[in-house]
N, CA, C and O atoms as a Tripos MOL2 file, in Angstrom:
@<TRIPOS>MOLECULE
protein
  260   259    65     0     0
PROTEIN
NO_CHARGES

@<TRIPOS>ATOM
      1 N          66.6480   89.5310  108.9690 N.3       1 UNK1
      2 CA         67.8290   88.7110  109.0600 C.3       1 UNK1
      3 C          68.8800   89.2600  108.0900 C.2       1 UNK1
      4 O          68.7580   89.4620  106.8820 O.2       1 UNK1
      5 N          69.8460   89.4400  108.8130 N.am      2 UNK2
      6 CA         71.0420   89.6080  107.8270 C.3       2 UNK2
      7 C          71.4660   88.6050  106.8090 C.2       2 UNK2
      8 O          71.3450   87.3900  106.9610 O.2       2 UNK2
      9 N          72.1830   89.4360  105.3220 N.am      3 UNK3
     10 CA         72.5150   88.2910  104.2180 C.3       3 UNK3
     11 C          74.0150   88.4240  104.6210 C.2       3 UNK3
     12 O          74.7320   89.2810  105.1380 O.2       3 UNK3
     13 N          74.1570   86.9920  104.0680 N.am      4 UNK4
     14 CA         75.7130   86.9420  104.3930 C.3       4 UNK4
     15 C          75.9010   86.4360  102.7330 C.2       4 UNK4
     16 O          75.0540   85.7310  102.1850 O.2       4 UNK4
     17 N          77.3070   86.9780  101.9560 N.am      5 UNK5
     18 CA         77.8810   86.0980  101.4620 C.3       5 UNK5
     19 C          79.0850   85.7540  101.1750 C.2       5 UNK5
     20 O          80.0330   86.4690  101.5020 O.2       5 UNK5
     21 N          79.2590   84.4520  100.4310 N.am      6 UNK6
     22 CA         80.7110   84.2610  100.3820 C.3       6 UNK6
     23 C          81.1290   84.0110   98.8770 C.2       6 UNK6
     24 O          80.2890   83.8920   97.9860 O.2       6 UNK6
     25 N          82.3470   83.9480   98.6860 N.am      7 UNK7
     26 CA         82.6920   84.3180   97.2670 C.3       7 UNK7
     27 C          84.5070   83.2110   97.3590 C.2       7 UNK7
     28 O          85.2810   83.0830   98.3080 O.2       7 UNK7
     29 N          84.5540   82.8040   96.3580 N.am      8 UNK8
     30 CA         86.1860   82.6180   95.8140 C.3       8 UNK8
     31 C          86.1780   82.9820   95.0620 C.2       8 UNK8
     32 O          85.2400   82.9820   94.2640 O.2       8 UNK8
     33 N          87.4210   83.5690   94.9180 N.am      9 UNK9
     34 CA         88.4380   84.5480   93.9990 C.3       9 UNK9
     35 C          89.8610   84.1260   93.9920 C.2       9 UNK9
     36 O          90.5410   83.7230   94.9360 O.2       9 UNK9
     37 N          90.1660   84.2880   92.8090 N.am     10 UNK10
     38 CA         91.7220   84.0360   92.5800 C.3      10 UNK10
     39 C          92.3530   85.4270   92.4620 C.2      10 UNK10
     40 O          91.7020   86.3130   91.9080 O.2      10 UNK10
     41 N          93.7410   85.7140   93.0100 N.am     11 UNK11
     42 CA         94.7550   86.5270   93.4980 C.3      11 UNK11
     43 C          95.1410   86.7320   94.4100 C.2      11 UNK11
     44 O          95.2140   85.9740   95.3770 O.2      11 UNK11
     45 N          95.5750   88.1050   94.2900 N.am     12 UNK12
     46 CA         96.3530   88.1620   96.1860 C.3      12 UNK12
     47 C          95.8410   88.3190   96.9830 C.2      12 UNK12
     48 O          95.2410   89.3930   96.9270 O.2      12 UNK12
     49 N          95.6680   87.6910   98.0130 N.am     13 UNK13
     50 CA         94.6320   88.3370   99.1290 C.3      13 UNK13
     51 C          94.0710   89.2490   99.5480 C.2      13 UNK13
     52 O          92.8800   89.4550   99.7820 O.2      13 UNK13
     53 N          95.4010   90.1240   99.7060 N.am     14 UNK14
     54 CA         94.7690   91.0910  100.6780 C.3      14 UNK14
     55 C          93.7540   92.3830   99.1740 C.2      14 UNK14
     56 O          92.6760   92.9650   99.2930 O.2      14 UNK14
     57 N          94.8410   92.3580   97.8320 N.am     15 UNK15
     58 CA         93.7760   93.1540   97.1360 C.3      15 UNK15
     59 C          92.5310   92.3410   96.5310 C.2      15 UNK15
     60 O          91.8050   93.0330   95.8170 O.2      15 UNK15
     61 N          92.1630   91.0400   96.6810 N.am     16 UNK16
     62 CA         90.9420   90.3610   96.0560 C.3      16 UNK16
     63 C          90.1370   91.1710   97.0880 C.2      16 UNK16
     64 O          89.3450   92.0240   96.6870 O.2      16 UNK16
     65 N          90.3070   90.9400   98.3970 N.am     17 UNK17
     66 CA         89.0620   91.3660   99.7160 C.3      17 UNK17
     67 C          89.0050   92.8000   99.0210 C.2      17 UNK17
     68 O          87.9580   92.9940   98.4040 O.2      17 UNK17
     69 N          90.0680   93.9950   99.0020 N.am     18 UNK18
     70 CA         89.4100   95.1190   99.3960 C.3      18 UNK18
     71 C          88.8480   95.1630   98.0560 C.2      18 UNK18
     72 O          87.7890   95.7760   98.1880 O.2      18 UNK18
     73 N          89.0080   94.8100   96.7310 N.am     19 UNK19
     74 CA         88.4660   94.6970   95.9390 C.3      19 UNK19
     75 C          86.9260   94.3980   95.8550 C.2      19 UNK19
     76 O          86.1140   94.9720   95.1290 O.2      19 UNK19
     77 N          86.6970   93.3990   96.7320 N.am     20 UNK20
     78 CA         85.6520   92.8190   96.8930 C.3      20 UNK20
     79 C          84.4110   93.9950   97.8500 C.2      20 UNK20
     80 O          83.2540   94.3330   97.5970 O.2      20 UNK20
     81 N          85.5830   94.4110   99.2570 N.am     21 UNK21
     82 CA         84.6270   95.1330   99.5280 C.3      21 UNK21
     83 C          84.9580   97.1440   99.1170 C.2      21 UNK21
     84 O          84.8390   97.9910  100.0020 O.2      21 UNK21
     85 N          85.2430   97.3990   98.0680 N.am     22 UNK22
     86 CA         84.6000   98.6670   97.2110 C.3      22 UNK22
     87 C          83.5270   98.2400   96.7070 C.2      22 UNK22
     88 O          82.7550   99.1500   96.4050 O.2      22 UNK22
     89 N          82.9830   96.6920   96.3870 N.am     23 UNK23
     90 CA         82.5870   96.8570   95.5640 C.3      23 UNK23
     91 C          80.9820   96.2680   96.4980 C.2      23 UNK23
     92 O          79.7970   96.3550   96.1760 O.2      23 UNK23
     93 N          81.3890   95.9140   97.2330 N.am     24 UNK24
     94 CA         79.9370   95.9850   98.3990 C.3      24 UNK24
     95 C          79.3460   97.0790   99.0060 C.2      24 UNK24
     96 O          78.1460   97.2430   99.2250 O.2      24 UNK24
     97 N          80.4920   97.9920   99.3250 N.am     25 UNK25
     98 CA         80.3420   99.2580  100.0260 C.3      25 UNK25
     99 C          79.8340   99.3460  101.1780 C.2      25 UNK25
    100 O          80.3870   98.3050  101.5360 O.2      25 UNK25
    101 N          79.0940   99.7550  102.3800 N.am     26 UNK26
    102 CA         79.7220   99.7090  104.1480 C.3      26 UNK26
    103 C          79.0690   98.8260  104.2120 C.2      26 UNK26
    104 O          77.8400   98.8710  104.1590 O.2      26 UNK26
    105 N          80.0650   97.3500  104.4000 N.am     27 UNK27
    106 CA         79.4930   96.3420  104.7740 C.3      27 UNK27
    107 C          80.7290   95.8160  105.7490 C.2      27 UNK27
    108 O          81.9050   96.1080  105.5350 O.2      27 UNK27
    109 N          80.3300   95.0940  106.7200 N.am     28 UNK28
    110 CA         80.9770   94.5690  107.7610 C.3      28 UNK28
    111 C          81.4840   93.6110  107.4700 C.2      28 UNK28
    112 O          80.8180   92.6000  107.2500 O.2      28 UNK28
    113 N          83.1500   93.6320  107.3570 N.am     29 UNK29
    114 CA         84.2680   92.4420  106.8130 C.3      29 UNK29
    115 C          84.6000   91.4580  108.0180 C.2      29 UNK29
    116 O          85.3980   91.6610  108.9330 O.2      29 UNK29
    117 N          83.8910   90.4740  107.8250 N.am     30 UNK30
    118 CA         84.6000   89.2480  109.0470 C.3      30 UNK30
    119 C          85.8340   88.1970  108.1930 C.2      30 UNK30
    120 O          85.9550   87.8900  107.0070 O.2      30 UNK30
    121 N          86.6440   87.8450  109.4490 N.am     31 UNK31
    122 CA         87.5690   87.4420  108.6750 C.3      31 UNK31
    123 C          88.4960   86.5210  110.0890 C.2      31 UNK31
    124 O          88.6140   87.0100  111.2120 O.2      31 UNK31
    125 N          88.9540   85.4030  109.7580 N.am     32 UNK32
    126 CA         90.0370   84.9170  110.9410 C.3      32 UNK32
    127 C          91.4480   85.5520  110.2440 C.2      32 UNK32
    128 O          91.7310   86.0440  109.1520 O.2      32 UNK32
    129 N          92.2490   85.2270  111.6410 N.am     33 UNK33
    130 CA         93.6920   85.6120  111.4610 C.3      33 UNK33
    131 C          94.2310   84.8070  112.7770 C.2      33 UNK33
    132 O          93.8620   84.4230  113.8870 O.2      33 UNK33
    133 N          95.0700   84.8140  112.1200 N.am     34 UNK34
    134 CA         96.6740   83.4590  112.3580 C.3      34 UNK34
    135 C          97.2120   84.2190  113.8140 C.2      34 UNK34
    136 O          97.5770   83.5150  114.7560 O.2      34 UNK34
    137 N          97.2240   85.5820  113.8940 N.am     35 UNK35
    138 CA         97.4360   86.2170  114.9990 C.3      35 UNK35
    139 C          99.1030   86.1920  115.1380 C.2      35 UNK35
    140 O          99.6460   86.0810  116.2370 O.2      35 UNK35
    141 N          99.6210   86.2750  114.2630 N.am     36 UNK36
    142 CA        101.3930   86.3580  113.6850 C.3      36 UNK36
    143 C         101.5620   87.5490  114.1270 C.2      36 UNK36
    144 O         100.6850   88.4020  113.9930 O.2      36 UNK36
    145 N         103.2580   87.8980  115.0020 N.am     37 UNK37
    146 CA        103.4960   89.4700  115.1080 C.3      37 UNK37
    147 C         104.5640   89.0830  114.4970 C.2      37 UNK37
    148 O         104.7270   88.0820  113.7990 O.2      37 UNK37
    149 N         105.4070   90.0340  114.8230 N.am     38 UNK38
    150 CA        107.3110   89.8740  114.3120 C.3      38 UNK38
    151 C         107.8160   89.9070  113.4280 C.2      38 UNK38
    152 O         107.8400   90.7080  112.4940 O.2      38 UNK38
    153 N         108.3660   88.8600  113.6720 N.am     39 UNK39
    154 CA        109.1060   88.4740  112.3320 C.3      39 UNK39
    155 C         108.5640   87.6390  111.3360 C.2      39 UNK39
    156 O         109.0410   87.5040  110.2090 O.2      39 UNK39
    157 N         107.2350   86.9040  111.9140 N.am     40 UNK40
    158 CA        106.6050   85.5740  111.3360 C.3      40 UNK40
    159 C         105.3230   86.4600  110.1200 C.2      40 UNK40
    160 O         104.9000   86.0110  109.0550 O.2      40 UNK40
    161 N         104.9500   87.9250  110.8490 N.am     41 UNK41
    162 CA        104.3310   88.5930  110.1320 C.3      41 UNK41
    163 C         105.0380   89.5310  108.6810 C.2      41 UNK41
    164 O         104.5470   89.9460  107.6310 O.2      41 UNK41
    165 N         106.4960   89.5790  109.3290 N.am     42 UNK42
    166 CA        106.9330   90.7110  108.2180 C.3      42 UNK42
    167 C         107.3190   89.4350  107.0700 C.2      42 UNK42
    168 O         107.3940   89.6050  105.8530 O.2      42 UNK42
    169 N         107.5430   88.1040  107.8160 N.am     43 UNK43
    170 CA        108.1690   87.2000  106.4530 C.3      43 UNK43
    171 C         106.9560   86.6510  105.5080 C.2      43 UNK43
    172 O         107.0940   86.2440  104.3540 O.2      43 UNK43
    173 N         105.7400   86.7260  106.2440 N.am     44 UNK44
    174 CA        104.9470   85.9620  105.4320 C.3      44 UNK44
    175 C         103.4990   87.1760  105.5560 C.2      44 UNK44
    176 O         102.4270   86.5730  105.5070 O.2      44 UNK44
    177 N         103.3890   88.3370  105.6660 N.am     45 UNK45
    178 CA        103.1130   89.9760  105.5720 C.3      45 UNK45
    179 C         101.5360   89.1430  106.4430 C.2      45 UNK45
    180 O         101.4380   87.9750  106.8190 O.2      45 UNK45
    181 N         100.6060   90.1430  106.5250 N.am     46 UNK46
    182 CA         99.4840   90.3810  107.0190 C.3      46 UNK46
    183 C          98.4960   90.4800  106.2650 C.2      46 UNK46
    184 O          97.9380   91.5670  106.4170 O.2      46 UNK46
    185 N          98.0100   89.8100  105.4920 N.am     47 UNK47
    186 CA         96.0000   89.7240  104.7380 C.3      47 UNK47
    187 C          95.2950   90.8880  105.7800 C.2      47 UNK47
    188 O          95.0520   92.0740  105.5590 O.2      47 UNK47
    189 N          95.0930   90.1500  106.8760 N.am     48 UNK48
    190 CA         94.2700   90.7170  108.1290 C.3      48 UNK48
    191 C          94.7390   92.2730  108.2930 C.2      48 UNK48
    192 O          93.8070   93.0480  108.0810 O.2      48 UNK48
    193 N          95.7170   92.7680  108.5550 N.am     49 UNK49
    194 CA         96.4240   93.8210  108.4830 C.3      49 UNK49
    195 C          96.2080   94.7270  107.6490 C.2      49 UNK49
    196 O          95.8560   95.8880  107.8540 O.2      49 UNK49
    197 N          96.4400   94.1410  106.5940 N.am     50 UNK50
    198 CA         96.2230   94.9050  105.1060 C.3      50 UNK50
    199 C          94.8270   95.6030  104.8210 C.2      50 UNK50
    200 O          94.4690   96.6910  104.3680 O.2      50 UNK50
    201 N          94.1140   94.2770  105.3790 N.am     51 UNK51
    202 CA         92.2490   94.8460  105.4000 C.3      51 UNK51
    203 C          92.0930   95.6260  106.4200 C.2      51 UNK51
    204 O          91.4770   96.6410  106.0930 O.2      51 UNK51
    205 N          92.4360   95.5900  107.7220 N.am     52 UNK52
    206 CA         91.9880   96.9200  108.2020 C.3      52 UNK52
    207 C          92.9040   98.1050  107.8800 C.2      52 UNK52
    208 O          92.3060   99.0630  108.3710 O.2      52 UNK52
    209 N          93.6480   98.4040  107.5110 N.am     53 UNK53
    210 CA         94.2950   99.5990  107.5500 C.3      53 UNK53
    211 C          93.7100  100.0880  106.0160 C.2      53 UNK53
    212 O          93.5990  101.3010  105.8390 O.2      53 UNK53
    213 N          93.3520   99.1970  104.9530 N.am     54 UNK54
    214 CA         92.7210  100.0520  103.9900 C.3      54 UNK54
    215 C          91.3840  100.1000  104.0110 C.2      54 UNK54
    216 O          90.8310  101.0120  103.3970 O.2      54 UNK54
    217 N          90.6380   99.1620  104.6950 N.am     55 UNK55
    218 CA         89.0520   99.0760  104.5610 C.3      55 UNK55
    219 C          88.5930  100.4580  105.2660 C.2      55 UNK55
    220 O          89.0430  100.9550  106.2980 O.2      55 UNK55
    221 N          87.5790  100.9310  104.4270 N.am     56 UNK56
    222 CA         86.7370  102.2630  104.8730 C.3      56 UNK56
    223 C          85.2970  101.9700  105.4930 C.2      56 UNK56
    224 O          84.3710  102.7360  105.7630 O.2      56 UNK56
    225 N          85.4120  100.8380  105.6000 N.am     57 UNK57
    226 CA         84.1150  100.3020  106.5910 C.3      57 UNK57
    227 C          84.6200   99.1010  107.7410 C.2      57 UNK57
    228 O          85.6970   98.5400  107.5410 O.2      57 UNK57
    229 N          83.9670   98.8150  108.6940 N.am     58 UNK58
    230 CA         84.2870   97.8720  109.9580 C.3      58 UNK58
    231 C          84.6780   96.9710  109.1200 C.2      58 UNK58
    232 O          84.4330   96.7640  107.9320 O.2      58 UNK58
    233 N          85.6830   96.1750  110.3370 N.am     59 UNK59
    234 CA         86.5350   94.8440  109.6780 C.3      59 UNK59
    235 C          86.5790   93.8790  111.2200 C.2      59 UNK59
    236 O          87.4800   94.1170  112.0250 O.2      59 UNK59
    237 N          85.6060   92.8760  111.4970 N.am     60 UNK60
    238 CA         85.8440   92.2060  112.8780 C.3      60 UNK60
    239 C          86.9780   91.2800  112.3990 C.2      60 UNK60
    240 O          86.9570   90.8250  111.2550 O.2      60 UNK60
    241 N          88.1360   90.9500  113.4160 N.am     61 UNK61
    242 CA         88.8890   90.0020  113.4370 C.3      61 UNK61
    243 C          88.9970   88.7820  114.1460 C.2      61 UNK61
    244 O          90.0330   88.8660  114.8060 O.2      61 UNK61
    245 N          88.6300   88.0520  114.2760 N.am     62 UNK62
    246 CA         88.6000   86.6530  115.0070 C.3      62 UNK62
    247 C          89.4700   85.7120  115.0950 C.2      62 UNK62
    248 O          89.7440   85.2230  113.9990 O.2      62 UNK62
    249 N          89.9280   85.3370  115.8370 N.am     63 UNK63
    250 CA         91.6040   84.6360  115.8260 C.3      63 UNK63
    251 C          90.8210   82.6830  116.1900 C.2      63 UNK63
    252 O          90.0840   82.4320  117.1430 O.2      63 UNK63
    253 N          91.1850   81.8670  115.3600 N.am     64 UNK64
    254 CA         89.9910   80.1680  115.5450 C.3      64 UNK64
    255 C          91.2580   79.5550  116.3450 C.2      64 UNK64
    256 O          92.4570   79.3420  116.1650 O.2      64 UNK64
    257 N          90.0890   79.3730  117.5140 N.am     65 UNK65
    258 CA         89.9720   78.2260  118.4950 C.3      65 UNK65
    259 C          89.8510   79.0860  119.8060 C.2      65 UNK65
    260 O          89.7310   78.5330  120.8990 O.2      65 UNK65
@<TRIPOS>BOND
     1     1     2 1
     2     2     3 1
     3     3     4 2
     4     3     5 am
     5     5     6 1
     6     6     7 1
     7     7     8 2
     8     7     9 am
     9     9    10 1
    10    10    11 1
    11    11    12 2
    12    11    13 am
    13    13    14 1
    14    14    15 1
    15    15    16 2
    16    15    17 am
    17    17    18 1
    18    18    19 1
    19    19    20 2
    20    19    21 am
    21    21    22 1
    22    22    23 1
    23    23    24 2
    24    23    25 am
    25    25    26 1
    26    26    27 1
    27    27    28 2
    28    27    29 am
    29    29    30 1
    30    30    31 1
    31    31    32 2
    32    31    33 am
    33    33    34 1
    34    34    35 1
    35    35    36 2
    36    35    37 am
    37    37    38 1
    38    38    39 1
    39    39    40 2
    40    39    41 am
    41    41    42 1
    42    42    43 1
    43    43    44 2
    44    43    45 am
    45    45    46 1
    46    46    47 1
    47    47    48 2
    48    47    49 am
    49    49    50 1
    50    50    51 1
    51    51    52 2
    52    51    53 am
    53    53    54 1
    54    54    55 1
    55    55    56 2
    56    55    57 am
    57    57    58 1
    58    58    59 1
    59    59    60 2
    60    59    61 am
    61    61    62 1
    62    62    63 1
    63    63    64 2
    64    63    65 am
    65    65    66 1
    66    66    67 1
    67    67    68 2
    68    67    69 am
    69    69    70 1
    70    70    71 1
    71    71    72 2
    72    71    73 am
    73    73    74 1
    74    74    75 1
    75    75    76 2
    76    75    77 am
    77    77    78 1
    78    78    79 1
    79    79    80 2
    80    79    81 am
    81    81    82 1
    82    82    83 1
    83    83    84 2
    84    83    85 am
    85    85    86 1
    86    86    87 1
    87    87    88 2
    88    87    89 am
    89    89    90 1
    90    90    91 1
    91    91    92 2
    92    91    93 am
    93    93    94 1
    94    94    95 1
    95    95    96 2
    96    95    97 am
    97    97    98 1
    98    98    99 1
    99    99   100 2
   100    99   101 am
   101   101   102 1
   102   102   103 1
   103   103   104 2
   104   103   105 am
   105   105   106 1
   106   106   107 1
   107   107   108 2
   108   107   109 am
   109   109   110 1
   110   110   111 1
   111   111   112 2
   112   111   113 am
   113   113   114 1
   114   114   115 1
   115   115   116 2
   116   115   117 am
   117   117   118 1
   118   118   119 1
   119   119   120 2
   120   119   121 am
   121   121   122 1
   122   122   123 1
   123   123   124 2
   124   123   125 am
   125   125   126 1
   126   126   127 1
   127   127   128 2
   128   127   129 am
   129   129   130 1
   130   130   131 1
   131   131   132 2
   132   131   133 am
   133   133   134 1
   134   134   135 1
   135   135   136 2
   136   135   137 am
   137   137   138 1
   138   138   139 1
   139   139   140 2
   140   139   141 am
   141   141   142 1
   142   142   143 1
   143   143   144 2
   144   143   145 am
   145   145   146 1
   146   146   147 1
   147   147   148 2
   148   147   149 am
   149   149   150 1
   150   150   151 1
   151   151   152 2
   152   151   153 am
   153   153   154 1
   154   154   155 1
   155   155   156 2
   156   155   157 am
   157   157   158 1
   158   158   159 1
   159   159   160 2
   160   159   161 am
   161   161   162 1
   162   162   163 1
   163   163   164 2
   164   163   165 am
   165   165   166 1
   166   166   167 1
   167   167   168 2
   168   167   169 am
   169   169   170 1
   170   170   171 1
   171   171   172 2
   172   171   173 am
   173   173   174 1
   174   174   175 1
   175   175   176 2
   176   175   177 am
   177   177   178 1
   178   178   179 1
   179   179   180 2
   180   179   181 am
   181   181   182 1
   182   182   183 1
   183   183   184 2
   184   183   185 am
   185   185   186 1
   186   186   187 1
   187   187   188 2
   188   187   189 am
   189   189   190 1
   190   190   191 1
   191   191   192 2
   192   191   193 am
   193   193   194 1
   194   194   195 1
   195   195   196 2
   196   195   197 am
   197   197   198 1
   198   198   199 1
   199   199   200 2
   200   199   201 am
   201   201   202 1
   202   202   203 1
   203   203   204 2
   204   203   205 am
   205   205   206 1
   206   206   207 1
   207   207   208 2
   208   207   209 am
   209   209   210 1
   210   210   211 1
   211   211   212 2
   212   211   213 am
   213   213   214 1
   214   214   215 1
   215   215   216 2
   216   215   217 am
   217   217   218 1
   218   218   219 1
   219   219   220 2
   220   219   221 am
   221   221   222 1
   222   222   223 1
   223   223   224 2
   224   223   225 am
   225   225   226 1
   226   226   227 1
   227   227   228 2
   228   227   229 am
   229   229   230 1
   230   230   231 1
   231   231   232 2
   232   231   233 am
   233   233   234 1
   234   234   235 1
   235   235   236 2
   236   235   237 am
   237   237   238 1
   238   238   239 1
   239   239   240 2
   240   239   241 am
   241   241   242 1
   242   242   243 1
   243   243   244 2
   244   243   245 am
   245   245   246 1
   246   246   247 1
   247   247   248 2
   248   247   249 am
   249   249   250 1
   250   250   251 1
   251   251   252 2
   252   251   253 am
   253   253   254 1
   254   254   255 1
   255   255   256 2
   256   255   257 am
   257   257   258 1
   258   258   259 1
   259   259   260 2
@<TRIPOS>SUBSTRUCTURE
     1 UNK1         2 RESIDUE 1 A UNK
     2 UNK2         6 RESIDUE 1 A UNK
     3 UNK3        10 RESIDUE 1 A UNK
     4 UNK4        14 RESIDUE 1 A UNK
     5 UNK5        18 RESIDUE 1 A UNK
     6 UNK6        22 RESIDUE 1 A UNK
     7 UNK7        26 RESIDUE 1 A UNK
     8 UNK8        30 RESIDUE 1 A UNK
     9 UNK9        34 RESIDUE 1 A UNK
    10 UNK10       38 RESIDUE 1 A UNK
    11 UNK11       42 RESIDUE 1 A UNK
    12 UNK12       46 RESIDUE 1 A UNK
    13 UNK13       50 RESIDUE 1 A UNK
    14 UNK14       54 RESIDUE 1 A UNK
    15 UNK15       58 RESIDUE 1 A UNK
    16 UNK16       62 RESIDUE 1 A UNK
    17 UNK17       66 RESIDUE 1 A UNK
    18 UNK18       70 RESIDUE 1 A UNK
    19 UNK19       74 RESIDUE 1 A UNK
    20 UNK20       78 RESIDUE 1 A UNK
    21 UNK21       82 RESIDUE 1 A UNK
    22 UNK22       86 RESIDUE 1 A UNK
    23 UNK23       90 RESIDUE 1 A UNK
    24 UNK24       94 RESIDUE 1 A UNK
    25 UNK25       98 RESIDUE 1 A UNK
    26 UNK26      102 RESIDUE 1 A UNK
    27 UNK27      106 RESIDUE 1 A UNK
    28 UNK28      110 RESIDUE 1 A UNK
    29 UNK29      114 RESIDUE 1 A UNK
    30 UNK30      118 RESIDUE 1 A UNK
    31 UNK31      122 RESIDUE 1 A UNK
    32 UNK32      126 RESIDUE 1 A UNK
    33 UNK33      130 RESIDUE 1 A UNK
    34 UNK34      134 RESIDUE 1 A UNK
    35 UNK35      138 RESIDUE 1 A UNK
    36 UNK36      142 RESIDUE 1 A UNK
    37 UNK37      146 RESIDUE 1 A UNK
    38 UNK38      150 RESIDUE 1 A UNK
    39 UNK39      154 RESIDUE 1 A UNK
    40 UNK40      158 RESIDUE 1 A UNK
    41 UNK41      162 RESIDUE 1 A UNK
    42 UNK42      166 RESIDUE 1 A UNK
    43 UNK43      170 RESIDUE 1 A UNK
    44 UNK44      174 RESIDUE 1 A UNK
    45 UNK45      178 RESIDUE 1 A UNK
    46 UNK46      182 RESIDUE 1 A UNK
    47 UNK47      186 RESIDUE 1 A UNK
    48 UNK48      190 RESIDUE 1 A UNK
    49 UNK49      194 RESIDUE 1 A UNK
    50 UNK50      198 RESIDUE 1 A UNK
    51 UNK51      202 RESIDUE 1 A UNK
    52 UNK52      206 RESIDUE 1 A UNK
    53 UNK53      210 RESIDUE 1 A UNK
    54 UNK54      214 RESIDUE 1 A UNK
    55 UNK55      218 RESIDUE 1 A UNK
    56 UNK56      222 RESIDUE 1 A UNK
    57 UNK57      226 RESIDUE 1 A UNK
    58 UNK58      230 RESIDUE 1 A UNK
    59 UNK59      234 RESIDUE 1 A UNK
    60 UNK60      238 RESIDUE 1 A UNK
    61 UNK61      242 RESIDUE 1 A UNK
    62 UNK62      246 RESIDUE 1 A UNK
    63 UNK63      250 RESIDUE 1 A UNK
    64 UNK64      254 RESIDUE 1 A UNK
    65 UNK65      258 RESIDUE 1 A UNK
């Protein structure tokens, strides 16, 4: 069985995660997202975004409901 865990952290989002995962190393990042493009993304930027374009291991994205 796979371990899962979870963690809170205080700072910015998107560097707490990749922070978090250097420090797991190839582990599979799940994560929801708001699913924002445009303008709604450039005003209030991308977490989700941010993690895949720097994560060096898989990142699933799941958009809730």
């Amino acid at each position: 069985m796979a371990r899962v865990e979870t963690r809170t952290v205080d700072g910015f989002p998107a560097s707490v995660i990749m922070e978090e995962v250097g420090k797991a190393g190839d582990k599979l990042v799940v994560m929801t997202t708001h699913g924002r493009s445009g303008v709604g993304r450039w005003v209030l930027g991308s977490v989700a975004h941010h993690v895949v374009r720097h994560s060096a291991g898989p990142v699933l994205l799941v958009r809730p409901g």
